[in-house]
PyMOL Python script that loads the backbone (N, CA, C, O; Angstrom):
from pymol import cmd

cmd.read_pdbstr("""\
ATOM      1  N   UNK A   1     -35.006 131.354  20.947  1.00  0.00           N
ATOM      2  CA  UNK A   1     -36.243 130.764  20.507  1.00  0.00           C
ATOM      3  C   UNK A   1     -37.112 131.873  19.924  1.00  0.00           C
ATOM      4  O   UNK A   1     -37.088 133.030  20.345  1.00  0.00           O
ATOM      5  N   UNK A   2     -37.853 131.456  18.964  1.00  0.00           N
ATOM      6  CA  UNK A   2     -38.277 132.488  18.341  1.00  0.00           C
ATOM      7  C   UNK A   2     -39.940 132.162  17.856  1.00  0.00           C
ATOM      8  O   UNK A   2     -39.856 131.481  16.834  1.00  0.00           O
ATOM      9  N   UNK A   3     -41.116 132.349  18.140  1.00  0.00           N
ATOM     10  CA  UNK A   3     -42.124 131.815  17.950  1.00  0.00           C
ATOM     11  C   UNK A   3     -42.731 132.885  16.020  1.00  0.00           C
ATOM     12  O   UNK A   3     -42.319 133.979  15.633  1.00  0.00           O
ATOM     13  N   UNK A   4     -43.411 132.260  15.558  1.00  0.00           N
ATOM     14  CA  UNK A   4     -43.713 133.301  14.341  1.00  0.00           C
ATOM     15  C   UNK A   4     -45.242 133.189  14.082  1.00  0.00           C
ATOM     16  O   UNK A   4     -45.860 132.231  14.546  1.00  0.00           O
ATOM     17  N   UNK A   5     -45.747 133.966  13.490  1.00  0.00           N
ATOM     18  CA  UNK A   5     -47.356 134.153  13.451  1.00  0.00           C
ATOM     19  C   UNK A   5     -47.287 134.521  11.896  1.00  0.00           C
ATOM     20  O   UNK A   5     -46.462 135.414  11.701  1.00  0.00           O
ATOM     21  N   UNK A   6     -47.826 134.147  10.921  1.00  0.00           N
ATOM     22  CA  UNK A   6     -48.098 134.400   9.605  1.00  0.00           C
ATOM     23  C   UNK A   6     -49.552 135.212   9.462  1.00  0.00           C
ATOM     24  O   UNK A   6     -50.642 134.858   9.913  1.00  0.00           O
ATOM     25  N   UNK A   7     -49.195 136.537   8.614  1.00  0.00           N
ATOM     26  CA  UNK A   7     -50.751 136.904   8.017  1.00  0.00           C
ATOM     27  C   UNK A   7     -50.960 136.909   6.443  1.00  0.00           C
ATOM     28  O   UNK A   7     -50.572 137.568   5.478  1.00  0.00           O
ATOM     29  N   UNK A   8     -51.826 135.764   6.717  1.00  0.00           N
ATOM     30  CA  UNK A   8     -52.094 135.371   4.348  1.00  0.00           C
ATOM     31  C   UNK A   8     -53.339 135.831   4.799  1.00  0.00           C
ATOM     32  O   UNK A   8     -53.913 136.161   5.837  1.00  0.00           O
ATOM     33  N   UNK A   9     -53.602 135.666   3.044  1.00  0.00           N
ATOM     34  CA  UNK A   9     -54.588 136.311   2.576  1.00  0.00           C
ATOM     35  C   UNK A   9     -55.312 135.059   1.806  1.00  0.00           C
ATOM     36  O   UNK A   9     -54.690 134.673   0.817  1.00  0.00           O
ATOM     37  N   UNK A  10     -56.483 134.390   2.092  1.00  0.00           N
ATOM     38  CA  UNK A  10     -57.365 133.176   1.942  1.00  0.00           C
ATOM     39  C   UNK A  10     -56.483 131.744   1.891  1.00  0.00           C
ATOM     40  O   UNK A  10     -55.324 131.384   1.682  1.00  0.00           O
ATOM     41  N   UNK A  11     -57.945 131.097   2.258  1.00  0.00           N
ATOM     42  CA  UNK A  11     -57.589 129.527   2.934  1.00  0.00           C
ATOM     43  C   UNK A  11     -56.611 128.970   1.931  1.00  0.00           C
ATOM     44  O   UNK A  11     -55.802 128.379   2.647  1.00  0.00           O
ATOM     45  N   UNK A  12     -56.284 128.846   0.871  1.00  0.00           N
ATOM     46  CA  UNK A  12     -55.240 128.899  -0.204  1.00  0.00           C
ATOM     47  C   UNK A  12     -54.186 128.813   0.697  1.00  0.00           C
ATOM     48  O   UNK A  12     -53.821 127.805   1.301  1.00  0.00           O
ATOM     49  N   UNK A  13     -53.630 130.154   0.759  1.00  0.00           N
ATOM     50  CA  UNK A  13     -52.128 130.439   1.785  1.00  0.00           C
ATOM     51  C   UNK A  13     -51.826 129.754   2.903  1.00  0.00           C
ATOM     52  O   UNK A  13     -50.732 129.423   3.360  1.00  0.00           O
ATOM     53  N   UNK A  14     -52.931 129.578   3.292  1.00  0.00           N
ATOM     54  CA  UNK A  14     -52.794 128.584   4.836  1.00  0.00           C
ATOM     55  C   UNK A  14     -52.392 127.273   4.310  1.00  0.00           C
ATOM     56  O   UNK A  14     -51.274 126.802   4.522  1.00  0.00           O
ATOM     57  N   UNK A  15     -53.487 126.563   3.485  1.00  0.00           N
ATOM     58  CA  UNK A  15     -53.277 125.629   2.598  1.00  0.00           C
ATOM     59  C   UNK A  15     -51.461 125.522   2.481  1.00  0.00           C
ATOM     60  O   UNK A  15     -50.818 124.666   3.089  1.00  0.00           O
ATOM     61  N   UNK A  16     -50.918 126.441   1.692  1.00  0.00           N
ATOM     62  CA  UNK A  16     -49.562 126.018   1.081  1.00  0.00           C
ATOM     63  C   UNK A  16     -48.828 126.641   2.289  1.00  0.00           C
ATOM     64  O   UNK A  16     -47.903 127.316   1.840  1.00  0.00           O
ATOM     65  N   UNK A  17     -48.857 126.685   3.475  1.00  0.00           N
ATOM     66  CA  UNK A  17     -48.006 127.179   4.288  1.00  0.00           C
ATOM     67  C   UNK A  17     -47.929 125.773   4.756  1.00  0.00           C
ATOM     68  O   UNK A  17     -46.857 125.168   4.748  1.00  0.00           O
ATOM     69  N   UNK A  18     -48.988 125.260   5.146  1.00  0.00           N
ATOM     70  CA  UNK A  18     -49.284 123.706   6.241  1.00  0.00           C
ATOM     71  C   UNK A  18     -47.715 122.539   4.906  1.00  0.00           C
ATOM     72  O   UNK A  18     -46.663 121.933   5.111  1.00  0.00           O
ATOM     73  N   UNK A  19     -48.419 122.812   3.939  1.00  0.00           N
ATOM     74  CA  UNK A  19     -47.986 121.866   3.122  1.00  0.00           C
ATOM     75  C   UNK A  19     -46.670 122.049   2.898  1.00  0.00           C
ATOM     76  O   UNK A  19     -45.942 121.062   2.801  1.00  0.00           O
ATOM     77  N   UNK A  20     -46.141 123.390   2.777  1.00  0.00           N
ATOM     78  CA  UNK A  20     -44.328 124.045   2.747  1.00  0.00           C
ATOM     79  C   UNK A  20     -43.569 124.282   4.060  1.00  0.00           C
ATOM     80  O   UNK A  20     -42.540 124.935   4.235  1.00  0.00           O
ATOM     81  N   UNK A  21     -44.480 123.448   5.139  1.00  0.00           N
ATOM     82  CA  UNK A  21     -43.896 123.860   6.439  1.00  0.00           C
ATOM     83  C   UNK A  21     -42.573 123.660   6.090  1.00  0.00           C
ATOM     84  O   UNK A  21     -41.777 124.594   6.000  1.00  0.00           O
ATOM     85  N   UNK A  22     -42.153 121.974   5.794  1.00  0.00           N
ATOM     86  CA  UNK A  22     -40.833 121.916   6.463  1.00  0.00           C
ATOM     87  C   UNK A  22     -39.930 122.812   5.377  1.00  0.00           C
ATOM     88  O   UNK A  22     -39.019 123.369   5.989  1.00  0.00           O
ATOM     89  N   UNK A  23     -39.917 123.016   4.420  1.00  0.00           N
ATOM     90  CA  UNK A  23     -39.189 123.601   3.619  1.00  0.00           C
ATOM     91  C   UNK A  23     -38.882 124.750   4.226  1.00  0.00           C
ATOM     92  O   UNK A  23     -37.720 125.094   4.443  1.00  0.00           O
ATOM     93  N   UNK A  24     -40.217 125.629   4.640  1.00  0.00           N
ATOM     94  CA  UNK A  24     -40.472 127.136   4.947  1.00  0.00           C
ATOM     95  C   UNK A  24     -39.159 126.898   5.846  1.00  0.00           C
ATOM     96  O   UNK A  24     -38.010 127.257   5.591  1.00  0.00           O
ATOM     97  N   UNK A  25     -39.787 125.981   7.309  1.00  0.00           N
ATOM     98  CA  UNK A  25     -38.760 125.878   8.694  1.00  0.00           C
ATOM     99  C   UNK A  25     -37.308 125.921   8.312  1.00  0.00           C
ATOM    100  O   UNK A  25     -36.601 126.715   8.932  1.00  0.00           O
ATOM    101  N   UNK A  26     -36.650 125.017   7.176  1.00  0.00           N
ATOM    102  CA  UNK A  26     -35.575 124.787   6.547  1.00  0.00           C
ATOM    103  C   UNK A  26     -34.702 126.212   6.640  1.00  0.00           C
ATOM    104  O   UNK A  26     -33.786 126.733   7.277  1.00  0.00           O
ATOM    105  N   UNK A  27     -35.598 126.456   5.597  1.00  0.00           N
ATOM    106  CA  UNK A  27     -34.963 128.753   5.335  1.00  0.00           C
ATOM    107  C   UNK A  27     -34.713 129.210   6.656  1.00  0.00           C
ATOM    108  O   UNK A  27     -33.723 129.409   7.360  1.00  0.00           O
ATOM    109  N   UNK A  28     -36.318 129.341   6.783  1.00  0.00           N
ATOM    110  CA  UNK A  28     -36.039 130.059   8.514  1.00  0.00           C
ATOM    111  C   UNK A  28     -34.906 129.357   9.417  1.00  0.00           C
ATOM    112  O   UNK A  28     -34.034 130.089   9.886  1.00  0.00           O
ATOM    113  N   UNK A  29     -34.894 128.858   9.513  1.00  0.00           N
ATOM    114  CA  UNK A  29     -33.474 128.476  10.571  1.00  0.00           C
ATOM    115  C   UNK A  29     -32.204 128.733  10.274  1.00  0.00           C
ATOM    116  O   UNK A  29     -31.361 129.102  11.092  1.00  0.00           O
ATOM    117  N   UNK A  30     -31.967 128.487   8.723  1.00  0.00           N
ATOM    118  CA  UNK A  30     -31.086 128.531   7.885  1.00  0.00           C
ATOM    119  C   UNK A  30     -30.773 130.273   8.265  1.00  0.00           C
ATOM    120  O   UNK A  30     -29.694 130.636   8.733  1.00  0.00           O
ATOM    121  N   UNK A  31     -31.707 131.053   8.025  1.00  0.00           N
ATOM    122  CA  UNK A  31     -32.041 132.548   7.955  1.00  0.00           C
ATOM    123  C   UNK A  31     -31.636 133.114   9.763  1.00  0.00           C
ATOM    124  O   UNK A  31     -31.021 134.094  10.182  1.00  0.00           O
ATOM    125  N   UNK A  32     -32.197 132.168  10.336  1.00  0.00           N
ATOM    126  CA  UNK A  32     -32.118 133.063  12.040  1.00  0.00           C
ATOM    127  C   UNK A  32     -30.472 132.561  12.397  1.00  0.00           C
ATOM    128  O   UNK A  32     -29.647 133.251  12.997  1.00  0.00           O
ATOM    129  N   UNK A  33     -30.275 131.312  11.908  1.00  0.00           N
ATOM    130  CA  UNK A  33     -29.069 131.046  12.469  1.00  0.00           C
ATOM    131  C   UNK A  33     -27.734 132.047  12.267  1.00  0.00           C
ATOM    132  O   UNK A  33     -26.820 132.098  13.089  1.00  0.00           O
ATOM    133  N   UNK A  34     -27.785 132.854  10.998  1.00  0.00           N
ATOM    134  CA  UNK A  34     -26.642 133.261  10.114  1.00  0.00           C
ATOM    135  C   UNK A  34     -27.042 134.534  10.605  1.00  0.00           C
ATOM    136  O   UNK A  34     -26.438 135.524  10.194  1.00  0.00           O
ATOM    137  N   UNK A  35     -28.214 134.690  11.637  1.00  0.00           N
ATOM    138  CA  UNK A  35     -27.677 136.273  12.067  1.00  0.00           C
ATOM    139  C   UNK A  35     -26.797 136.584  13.502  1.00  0.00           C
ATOM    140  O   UNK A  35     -26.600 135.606  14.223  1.00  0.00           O
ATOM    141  N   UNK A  36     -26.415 137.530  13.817  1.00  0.00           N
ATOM    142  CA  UNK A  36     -25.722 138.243  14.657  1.00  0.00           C
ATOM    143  C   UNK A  36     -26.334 138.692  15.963  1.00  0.00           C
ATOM    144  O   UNK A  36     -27.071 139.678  15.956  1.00  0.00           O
ATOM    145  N   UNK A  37     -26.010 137.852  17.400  1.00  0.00           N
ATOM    146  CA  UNK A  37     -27.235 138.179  17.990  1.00  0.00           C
ATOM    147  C   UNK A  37     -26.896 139.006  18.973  1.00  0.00           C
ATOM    148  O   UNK A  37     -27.130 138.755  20.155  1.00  0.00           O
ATOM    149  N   UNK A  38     -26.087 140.475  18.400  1.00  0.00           N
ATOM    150  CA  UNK A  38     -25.712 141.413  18.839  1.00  0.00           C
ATOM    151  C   UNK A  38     -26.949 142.295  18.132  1.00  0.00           C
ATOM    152  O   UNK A  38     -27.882 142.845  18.718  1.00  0.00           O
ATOM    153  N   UNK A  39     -26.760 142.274  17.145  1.00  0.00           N
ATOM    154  CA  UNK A  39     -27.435 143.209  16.038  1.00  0.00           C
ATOM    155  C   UNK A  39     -29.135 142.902  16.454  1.00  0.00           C
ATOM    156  O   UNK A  39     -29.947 143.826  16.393  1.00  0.00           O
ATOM    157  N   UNK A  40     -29.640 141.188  16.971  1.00  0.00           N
ATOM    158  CA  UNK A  40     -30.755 140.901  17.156  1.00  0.00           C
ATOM    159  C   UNK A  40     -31.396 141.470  18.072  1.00  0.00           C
ATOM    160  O   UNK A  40     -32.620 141.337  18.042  1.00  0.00           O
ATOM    161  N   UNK A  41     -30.755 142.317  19.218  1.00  0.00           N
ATOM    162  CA  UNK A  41     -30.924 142.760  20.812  1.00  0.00           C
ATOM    163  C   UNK A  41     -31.814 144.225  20.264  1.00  0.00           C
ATOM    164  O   UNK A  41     -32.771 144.638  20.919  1.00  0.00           O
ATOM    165  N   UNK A  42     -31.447 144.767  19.267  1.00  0.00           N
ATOM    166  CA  UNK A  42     -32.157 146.278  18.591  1.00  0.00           C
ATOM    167  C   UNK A  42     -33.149 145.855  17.898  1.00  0.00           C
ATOM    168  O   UNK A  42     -33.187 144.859  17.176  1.00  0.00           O
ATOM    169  N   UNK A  43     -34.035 146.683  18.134  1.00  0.00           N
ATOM    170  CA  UNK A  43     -34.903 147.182  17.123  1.00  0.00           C
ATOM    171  C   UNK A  43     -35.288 146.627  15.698  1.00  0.00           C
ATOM    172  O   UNK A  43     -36.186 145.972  15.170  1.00  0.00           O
ATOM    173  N   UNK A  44     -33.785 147.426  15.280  1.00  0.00           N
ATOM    174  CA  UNK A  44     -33.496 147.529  14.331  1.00  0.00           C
ATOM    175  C   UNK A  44     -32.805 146.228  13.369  1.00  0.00           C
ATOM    176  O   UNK A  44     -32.612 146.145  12.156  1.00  0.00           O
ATOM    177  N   UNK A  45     -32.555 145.338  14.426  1.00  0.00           N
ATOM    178  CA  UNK A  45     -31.946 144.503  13.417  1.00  0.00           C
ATOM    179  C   UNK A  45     -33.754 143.459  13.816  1.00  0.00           C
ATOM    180  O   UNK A  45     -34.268 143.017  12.789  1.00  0.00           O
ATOM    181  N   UNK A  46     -34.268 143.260  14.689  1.00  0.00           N
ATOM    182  CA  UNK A  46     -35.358 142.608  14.944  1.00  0.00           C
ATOM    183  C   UNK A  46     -36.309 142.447  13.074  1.00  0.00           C
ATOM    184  O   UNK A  46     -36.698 141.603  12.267  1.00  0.00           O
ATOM    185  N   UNK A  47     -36.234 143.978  13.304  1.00  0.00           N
ATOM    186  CA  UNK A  47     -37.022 144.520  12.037  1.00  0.00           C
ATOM    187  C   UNK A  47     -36.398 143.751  10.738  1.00  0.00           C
ATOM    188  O   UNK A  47     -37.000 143.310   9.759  1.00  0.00           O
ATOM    189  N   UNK A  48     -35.182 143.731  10.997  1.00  0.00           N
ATOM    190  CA  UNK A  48     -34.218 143.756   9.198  1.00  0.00           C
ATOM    191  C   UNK A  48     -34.779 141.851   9.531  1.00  0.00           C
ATOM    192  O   UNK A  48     -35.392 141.148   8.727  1.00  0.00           O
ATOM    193  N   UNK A  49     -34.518 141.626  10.321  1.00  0.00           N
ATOM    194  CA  UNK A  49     -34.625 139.623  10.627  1.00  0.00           C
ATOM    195  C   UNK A  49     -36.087 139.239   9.766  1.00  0.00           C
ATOM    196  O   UNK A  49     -36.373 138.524   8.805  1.00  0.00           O
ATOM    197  N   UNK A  50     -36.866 140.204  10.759  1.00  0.00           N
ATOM    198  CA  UNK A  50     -38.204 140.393  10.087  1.00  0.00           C
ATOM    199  C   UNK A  50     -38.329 140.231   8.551  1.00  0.00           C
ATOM    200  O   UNK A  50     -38.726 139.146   8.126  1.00  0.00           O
ATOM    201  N   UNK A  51     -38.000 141.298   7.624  1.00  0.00           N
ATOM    202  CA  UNK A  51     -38.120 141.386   6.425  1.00  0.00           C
ATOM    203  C   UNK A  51     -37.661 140.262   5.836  1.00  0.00           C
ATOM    204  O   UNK A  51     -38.212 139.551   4.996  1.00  0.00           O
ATOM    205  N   UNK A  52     -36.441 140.147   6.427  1.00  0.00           N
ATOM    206  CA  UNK A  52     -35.581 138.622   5.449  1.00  0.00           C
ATOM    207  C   UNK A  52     -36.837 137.313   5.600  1.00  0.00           C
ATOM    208  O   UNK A  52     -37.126 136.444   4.777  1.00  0.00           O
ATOM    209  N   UNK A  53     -37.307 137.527   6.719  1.00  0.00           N
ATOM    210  CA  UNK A  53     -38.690 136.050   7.018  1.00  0.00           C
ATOM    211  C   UNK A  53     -39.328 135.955   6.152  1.00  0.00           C
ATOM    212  O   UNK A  53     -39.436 134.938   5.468  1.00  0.00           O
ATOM    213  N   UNK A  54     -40.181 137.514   5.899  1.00  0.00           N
ATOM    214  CA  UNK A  54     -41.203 137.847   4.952  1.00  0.00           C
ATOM    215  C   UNK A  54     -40.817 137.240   3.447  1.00  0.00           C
ATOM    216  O   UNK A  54     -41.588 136.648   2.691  1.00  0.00           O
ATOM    217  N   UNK A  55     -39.385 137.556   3.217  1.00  0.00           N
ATOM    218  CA  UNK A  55     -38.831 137.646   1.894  1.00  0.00           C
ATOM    219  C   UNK A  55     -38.969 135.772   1.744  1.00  0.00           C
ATOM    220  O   UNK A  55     -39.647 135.085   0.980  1.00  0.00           O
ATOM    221  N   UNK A  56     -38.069 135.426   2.762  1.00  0.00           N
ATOM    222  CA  UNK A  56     -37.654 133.962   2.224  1.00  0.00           C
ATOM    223  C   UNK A  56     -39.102 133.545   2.545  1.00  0.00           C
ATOM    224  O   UNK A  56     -39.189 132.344   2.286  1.00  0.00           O
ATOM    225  N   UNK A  57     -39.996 133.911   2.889  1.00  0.00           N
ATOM    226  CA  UNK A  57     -41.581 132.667   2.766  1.00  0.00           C
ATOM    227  C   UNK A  57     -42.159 132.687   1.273  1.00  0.00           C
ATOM    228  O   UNK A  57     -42.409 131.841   0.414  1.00  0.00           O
ATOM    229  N   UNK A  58     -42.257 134.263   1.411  1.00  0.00           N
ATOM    230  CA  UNK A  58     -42.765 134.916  -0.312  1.00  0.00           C
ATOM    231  C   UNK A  58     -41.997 133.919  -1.220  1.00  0.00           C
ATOM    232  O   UNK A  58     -42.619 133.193  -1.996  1.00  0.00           O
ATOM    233  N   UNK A  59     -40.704 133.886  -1.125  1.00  0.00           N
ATOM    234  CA  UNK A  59     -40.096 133.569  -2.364  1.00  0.00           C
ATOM    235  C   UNK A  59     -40.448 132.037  -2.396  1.00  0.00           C
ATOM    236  O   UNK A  59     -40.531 131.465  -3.483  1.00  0.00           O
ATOM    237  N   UNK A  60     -40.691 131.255  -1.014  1.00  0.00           N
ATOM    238  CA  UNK A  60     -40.824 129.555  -0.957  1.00  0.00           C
ATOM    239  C   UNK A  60     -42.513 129.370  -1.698  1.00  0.00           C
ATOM    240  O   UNK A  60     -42.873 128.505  -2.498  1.00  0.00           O
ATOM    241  N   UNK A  61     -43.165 130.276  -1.224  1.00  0.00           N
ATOM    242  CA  UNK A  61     -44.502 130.326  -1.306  1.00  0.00           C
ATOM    243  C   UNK A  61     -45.102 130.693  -2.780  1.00  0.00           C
ATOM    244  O   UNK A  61     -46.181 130.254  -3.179  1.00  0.00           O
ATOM    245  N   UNK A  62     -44.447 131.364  -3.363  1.00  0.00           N
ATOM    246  CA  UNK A  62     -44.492 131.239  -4.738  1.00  0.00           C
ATOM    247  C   UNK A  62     -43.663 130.654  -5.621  1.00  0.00           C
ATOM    248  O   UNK A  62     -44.083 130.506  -6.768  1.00  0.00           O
ATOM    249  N   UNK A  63     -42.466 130.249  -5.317  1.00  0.00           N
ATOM    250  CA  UNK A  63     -42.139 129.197  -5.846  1.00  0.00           C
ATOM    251  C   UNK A  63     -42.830 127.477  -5.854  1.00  0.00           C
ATOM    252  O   UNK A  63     -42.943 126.777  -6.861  1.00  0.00           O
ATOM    253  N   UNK A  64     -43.100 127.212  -4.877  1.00  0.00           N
ATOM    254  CA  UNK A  64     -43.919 126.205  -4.657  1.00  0.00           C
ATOM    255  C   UNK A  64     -45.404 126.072  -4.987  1.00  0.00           C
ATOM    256  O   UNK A  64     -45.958 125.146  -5.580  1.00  0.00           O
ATOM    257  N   UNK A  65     -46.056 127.442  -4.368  1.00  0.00           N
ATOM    258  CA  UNK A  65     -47.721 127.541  -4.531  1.00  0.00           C
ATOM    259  C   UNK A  65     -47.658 127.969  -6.115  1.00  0.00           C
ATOM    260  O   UNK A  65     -48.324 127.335  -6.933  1.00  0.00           O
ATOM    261  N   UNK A  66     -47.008 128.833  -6.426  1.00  0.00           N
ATOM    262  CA  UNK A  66     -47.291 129.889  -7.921  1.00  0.00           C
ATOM    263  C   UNK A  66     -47.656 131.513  -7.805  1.00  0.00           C
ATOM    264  O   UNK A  66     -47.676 132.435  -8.620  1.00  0.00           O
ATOM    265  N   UNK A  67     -47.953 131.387  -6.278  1.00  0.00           N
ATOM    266  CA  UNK A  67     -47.746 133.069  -5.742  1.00  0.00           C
ATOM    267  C   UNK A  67     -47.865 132.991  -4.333  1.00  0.00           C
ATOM    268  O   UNK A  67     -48.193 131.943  -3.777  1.00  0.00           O
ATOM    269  N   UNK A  68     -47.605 134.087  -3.697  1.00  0.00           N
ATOM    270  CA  UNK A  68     -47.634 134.648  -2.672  1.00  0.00           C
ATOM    271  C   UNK A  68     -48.214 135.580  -2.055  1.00  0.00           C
ATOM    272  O   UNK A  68     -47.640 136.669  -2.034  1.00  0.00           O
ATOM    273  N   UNK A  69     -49.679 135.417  -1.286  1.00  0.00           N
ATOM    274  CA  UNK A  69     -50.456 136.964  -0.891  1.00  0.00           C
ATOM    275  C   UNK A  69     -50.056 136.229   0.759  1.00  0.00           C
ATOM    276  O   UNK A  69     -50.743 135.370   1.311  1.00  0.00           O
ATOM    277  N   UNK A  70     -48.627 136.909   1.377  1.00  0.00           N
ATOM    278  CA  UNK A  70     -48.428 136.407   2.451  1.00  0.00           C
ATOM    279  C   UNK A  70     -48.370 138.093   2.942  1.00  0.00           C
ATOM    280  O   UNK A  70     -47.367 138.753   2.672  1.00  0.00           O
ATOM    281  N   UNK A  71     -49.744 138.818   3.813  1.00  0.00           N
ATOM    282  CA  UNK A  71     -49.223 139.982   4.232  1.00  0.00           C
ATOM    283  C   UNK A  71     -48.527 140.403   5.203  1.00  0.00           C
ATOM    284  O   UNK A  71     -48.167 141.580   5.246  1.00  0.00           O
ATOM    285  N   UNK A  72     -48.269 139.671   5.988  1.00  0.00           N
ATOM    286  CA  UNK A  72     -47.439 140.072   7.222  1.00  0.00           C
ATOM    287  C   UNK A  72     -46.884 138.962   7.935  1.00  0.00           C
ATOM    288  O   UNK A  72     -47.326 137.817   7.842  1.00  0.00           O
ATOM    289  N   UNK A  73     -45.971 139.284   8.606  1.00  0.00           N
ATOM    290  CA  UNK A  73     -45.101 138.388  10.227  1.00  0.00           C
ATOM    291  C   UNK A  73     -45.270 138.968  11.227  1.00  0.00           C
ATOM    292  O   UNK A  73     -45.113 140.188  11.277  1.00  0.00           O
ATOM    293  N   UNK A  74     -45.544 138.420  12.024  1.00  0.00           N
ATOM    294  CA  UNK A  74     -45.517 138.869  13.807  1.00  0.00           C
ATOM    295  C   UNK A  74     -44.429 137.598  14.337  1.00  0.00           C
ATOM    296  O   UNK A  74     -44.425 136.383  14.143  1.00  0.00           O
ATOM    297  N   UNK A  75     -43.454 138.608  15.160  1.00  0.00           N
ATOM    298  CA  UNK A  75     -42.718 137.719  16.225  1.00  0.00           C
ATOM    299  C   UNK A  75     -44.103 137.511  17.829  1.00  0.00           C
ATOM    300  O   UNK A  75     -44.765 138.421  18.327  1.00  0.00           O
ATOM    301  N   UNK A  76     -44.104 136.331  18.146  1.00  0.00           N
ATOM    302  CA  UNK A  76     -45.065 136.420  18.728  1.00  0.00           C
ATOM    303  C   UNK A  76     -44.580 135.763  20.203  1.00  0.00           C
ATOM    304  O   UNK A  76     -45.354 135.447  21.106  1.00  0.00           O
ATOM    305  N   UNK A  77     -43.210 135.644  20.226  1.00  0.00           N
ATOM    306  CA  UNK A  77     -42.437 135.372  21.030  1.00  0.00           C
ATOM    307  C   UNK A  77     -40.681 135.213  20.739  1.00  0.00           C
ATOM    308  O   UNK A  77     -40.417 134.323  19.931  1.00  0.00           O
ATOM    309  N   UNK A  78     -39.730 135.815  21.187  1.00  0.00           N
ATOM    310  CA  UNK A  78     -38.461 136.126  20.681  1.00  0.00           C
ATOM    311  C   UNK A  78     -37.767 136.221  22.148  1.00  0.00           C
ATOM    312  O   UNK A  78     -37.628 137.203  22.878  1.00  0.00           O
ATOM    313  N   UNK A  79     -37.349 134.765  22.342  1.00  0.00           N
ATOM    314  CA  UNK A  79     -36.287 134.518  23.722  1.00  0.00           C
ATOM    315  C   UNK A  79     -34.922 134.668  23.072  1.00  0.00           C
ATOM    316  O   UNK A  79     -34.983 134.365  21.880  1.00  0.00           O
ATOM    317  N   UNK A  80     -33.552 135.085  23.522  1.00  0.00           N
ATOM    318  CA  UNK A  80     -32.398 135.178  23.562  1.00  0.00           C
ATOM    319  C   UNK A  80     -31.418 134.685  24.835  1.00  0.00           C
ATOM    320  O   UNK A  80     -31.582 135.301  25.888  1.00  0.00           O
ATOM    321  N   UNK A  81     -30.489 133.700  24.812  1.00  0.00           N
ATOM    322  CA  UNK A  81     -29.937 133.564  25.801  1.00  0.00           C
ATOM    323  C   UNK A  81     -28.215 133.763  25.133  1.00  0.00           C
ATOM    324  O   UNK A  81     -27.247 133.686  25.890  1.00  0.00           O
TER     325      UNK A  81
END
""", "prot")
cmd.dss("prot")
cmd.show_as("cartoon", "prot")
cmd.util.cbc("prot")
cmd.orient("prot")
């Protein structure tokens, strides 16, 4: 289970996040499922999971909105069983 925290940049972004949820959720699952949850236990792959989030919102978020000022992800909870 994996909880996520978005940081945009004006009510805009929030705006097209509410409205691209399910799409966004779509990726993301699509994205957490196809990783390795050997590699997920480090750091290091936490981080790489990370970036791919960042990447696939940016890319939904301006494809859909017309851009993307999405500055950051926080895991704000990350269970493994």
């Amino acid at each position: 289970m994996i909880a996520i925290t978005f940081l945009v940049e004006g009510a805009d972004m929030v705006d097209a996040l509410k409205k691209n949820e399910p799409m966004i959720r779509n990726n993301l699952l699509m994205l957490i499922s196809a990783q390795n949850a050997e590699e997920l236990k480090t750091r290091e792959g936490k981080d790489k999971l990370r970036a791919g989030i960042q990447e696939s919102v940016s890319a939904t978020l301006t494809k859909m909105a017309g851009k993307s000022r999405l500055k950051d992800i926080y895991f704000t909870s990350f269970v493994m069983q």
